[in-house]
C-alpha positions as a Markdown table, in Angstrom:
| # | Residue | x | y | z |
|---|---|---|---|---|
| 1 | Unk | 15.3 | 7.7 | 18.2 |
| 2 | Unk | 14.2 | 5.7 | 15.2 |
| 3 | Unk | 12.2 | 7.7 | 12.0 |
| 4 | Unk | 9.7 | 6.3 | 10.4 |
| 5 | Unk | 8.1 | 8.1 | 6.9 |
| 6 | Unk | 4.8 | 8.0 | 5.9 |
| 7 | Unk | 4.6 | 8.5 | 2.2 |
| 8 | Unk | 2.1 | 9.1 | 0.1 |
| 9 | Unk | 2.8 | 7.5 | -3.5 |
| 10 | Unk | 1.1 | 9.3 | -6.1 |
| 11 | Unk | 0.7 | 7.1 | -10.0 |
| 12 | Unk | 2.8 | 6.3 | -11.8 |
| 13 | Unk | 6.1 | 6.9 | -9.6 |
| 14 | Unk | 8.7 | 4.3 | -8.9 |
| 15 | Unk | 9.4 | 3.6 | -4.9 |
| 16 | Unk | 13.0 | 3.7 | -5.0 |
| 17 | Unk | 15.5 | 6.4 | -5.5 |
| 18 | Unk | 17.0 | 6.4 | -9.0 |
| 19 | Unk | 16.0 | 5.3 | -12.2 |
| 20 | Unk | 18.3 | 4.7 | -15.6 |
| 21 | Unk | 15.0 | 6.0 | -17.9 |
| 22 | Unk | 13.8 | 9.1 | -15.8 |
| 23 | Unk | 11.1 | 8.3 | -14.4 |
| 24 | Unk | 9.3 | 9.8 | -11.4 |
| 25 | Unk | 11.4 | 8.6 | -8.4 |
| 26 | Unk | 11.2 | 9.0 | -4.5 |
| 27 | Unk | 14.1 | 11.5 | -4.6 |
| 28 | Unk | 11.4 | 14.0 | -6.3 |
| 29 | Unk | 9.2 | 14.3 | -3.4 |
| 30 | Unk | 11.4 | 13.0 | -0.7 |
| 31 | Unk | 14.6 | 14.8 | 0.3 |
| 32 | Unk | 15.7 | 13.5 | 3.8 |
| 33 | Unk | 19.6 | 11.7 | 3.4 |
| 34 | Unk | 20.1 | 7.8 | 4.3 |
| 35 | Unk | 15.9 | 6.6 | 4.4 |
| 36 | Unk | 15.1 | 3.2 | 2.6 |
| 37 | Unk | 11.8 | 2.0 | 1.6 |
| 38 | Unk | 10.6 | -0.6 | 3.9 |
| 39 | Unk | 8.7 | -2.9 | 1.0 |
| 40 | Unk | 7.5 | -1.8 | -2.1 |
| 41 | Unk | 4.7 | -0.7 | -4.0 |
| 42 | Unk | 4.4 | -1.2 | -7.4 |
| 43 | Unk | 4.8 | 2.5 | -10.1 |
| 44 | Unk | 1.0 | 1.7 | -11.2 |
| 45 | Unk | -0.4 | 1.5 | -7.7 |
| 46 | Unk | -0.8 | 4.8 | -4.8 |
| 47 | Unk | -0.6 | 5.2 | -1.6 |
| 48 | Unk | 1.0 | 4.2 | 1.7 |
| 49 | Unk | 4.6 | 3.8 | 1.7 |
| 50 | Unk | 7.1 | 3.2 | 4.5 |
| 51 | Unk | 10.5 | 4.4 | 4.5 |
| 52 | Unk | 13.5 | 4.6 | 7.4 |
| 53 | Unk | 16.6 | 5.2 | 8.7 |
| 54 | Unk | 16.7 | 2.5 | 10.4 |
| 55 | Unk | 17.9 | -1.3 | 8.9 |
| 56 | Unk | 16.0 | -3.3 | 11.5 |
| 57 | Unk | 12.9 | -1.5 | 10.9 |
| 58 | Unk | 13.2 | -1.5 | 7.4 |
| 59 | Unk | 12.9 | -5.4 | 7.9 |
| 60 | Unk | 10.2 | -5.1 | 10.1 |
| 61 | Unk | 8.1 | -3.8 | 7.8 |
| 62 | Unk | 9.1 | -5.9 | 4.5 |
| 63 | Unk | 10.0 | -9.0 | 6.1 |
| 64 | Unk | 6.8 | -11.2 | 5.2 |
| 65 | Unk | 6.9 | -13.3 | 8.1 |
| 66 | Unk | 6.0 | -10.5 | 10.4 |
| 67 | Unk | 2.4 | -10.6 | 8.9 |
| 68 | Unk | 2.2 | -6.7 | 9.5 |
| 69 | Unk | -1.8 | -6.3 | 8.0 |
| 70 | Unk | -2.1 | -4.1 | 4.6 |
| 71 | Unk | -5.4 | -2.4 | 4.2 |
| 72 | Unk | -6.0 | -1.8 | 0.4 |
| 73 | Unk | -8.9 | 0.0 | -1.7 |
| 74 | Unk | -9.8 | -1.5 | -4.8 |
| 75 | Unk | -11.6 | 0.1 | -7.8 |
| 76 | Unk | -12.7 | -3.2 | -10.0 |
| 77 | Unk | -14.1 | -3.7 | -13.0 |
| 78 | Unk | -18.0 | -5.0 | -12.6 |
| 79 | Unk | -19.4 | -5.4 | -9.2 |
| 80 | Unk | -18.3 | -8.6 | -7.4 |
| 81 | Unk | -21.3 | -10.7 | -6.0 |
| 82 | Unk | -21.1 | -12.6 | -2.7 |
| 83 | Unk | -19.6 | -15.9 | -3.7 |
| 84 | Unk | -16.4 | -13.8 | -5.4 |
| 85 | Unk | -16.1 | -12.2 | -2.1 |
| 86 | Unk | -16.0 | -15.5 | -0.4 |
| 87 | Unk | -13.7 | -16.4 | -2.5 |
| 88 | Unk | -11.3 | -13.6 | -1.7 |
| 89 | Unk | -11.9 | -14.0 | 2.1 |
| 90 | Unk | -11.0 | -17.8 | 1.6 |
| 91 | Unk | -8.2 | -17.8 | -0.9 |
| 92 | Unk | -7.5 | -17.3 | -4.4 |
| 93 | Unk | -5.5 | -19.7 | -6.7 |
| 94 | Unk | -2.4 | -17.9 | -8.0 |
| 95 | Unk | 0.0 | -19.4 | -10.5 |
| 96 | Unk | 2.3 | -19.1 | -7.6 |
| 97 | Unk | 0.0 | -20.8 | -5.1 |
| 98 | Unk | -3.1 | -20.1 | -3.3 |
| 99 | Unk | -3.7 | -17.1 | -0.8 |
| 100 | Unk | -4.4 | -16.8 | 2.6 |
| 101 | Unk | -7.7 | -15.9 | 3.7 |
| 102 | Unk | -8.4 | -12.3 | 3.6 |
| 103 | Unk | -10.7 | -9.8 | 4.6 |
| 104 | Unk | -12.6 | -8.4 | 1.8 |
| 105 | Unk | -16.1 | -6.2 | 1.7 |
| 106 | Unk | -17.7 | -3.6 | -0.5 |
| 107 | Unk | -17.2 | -0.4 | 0.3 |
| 108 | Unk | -18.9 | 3.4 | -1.2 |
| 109 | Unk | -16.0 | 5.1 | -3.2 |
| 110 | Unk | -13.8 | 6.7 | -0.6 |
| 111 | Unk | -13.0 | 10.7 | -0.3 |
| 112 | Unk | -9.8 | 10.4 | -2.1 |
| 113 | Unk | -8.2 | 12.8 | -5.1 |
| 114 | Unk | -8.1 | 12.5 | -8.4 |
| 115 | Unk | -6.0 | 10.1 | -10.5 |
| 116 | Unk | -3.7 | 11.6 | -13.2 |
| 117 | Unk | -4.3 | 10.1 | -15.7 |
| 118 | Unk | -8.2 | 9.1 | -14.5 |
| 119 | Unk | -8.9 | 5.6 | -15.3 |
| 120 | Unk | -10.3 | 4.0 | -18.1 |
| 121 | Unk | -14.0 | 3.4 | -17.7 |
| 122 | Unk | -16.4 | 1.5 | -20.0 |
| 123 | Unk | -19.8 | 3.0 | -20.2 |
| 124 | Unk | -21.5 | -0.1 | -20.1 |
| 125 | Unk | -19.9 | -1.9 | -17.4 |
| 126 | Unk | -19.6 | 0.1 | -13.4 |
| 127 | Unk | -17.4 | -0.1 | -11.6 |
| 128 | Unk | -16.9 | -0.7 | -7.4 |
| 129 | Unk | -14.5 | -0.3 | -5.0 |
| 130 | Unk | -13.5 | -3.3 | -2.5 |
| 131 | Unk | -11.1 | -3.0 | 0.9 |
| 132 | Unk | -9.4 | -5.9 | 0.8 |
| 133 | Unk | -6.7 | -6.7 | 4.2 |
| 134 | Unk | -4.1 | -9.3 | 3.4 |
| 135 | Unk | -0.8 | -10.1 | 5.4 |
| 136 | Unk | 1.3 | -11.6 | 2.5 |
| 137 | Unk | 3.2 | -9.3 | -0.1 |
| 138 | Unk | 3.1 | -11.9 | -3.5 |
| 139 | Unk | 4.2 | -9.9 | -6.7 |
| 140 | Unk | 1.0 | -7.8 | -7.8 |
| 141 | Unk | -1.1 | -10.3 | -5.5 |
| 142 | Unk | -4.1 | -7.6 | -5.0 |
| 143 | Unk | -4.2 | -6.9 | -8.9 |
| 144 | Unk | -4.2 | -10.9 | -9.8 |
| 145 | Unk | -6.5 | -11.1 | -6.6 |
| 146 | Unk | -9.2 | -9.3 | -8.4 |
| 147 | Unk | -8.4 | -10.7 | -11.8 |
| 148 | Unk | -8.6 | -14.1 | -10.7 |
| 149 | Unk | -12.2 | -13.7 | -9.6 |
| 150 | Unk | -13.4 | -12.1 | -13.0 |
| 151 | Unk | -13.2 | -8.3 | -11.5 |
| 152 | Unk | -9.7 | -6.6 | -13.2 |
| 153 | Unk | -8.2 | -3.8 | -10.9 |
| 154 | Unk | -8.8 | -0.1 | -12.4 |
| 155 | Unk | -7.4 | 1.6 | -9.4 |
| 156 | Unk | -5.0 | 0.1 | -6.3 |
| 157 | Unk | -4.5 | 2.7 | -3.1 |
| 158 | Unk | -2.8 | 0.9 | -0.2 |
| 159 | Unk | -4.4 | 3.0 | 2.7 |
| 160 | Unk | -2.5 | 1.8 | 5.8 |
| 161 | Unk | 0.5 | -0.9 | 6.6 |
| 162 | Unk | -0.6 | -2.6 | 10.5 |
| 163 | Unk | -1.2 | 1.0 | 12.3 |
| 164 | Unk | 0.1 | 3.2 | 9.9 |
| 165 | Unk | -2.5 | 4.9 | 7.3 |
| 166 | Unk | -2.6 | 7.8 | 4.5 |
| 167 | Unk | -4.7 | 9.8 | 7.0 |
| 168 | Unk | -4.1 | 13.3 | 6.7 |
| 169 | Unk | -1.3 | 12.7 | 4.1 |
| 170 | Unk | -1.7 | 14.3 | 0.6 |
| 171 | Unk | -0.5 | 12.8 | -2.3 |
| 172 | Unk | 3.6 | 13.5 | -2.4 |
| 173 | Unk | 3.7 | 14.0 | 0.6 |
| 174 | Unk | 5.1 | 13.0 | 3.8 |
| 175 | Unk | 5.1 | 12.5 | 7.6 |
| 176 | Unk | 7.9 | 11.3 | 9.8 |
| 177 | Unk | 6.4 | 9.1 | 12.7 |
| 178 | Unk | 9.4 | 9.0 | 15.7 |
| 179 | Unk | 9.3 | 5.7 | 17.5 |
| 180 | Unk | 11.6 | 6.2 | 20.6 |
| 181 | Unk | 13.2 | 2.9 | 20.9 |
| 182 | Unk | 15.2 | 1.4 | 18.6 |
| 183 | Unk | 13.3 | -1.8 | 16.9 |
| 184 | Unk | 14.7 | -4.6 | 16.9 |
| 185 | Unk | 14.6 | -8.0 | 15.1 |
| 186 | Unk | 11.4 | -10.0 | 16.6 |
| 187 | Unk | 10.2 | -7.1 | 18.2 |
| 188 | Unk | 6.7 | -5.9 | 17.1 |
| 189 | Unk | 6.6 | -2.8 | 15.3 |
| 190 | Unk | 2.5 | -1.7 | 16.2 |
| 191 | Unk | 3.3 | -2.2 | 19.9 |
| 192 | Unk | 5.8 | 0.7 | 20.3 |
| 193 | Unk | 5.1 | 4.2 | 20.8 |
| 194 | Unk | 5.5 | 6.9 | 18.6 |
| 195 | Unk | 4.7 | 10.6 | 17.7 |
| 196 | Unk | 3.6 | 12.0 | 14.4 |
| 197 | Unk | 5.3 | 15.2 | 13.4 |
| 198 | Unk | 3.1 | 17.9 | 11.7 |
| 199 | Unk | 3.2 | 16.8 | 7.3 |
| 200 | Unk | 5.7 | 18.3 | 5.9 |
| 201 | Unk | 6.0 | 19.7 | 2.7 |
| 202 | Unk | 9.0 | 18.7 | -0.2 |
């Protein structure tokens, strides 16, 4: 059997295990021995994060070339019009290249917690929230995404990695999803099987 965890990254916490300065790290929400995170998500953004036991998985899930769909939700700064959107949906010209085409809508703000600390808002300028799907994993791509297209990101929640999502996960917590086979390189991780244990608590 192969474990999978299903985190829930809350601000402003940094997705690996230690830290030289004392930040907020994984090992104060998440005390199961020998689990890696599979990717990263950056201390500034929430939200889904993978982590397992198991080194082919762990590659699985980070490698880029697997393509495994991330399903973001973007609080922007203004309200993007049409052609922006078509913009993200076509690509986006990044220092380090352009993107691949994307799905991106508008979407109503979602029934999600509070941030602490909230956001800053500007009274005279609204704000709007976007789900944006991309496959690629470039350095801060959502953030210079929406930056790129005149819209700044206030607020970045990765909701679900391929199959996996935040449903039913609080924030700081975790699930453990148990996959029966053991993955292995090539193999494709949404097609297997798995069971999700009841959340459990740090």
């Amino acid at each position: 059997m192969t474990e999978l965890i299903l985190f829930n990254k809350p601000f402003n916490v940094l997705s690996q295990f230690s830290d030289s300065d004392n930040r907020q790290t994984l090992k104060d929400y998440i005390s199961i021995p020998n689990v890696y995170p599979a990717g990263r998500l950056d201390r500034d953004s929430e939200g889904l994060l993978l982590l397992t036991d198991s080194g082919p998985l762990q590659h699985q899930v980070s490698e880029p070339k697997y393509k495994h769909e991330k399903t973001y939700w973007v609080q922007v700064e203004g309200t993007p019009d049409s052609q922006a959107i078509a913009q993200l949906i076509s690509g986006v010209a990044l220092k380090d290249g352009l993107t691949l085409p994307a799905k991106a809508k508008l979407i109503a703000p979602p029934m999600i917690w509070p941030r602490t600390p909230p956001i800053r808002k500007r009274k005279s300028i609204p704000t709007q929230w976007l789900e944006l799907k991309i496959v690629e994993g470039k350095n801060r791509q959502v953030r210079r995404m929406t930056a790129a297209i005149g819209h700044p990101t206030l607020r970045l929640i990765r909701y679900a990695i391929g199959d996996w999502t935040l449903d039913d996960i609080p924030p700081g917590k975790w699930q453990t999803i148990t996959i029966p086979s053991v993955v292995k390189s090539g193999d494709d991780l949404d097609s297997h099987n798995y069971r999700r244990r009841r959340n459990r608590k740090r």
